[in-house]
Structures are given as C-alpha cells and as structure tokens.
C-alpha positions in Angstrom: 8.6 12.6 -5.0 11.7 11.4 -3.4 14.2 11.5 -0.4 12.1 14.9 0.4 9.2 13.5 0.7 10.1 10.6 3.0 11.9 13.4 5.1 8.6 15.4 5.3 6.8 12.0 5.8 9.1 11.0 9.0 9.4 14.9 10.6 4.8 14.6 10.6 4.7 11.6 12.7 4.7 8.7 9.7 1.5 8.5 9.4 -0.2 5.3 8.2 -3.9 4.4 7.3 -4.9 0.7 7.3 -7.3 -0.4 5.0 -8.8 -3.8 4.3 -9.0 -5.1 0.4 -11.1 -7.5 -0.9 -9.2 -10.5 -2.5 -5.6 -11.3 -3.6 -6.6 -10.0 -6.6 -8.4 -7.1 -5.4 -4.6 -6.3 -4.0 -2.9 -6.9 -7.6 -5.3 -4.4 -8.9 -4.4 -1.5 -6.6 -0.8 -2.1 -6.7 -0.9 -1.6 -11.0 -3.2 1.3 -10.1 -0.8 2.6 -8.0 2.1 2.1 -10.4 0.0 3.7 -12.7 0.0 6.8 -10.8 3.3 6.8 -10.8 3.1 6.1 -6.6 5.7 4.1 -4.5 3.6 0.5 -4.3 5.1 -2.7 -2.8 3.7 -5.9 -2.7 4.3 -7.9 0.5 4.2 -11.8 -0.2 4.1 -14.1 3.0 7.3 -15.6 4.1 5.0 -18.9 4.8 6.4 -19.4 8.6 2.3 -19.0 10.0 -1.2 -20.4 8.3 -0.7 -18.4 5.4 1.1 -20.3 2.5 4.5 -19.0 1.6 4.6 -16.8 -1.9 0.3 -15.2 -0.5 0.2 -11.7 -1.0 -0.8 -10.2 2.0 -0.2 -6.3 2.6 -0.4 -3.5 -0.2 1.7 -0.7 1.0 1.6 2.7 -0.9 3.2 5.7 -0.4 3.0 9.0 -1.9 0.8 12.3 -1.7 -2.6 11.8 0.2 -4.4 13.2 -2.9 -3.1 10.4 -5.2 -2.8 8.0 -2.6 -6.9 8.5 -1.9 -7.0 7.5 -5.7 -6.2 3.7 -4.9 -7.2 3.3 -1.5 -9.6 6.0 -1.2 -12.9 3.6 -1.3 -11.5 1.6 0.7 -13.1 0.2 4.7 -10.6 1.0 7.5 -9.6 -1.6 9.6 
C-alpha cells in the first residue's frame, strides 16, 4: 500500500464511509487496531475553536483495502 493505492483510491471516486464510534476511547481502540493491521490511521484532535475542548479526539480516519479496513470499522452504525 502506497502512492498506488491513493492513485487507485482518487481515479474510483474517493470513496468514504462514515461511521459513528462509541467513546473517545472507543476511537483510541480502533486507531491501535488499525495500526496493528498495518493500515494508514490518523487521529483527528479538535482545534478547540467550537464546544468541543481543544486536544478532544473527534474523527478516526482509516485508509487502506476495504477487506482490512472492514476489520476496524466493520461493526460499526453508519451515520
């Protein structure tokens, strides 16, 4: 997994699924799984310029094939 894979990802229409997790910790969870598996996993944490406290983390974003990706995410509720 690499540049190719973001090229293939950008020529199908960039797909993204949005899926709700349960907790901030619920988050910290699936991003180590993710890792785990070796998939690309970032961690948003709020700026702070809304409600949410500055240094929350928010968003979970993970990238990688749909197989592996259904791994972390897969049991997940869409939003």
């Amino acid at each position: 997994m690499g540049k190719n894979a973001v090229k293939s990802w950008t020529r199908l229409g960039e797909v993204k699924i949005v899926v709700k997790g349960n907790t901030t910790e619920h988050l910290v969870e699936l991003y180590k799984k993710a890792k785990k598996l070796q998939l690309y996993a970032y961690l948003v944490q709020d700026a702070g310029y809304t409600q949410i406290p500055a240094g929350s983390k928010t968003v979970l974003a993970v990238f990688g094939p749909v197989e592996d990706v259904d791994q972390v995410t897969g049991d997940l509720k869409l939003l």
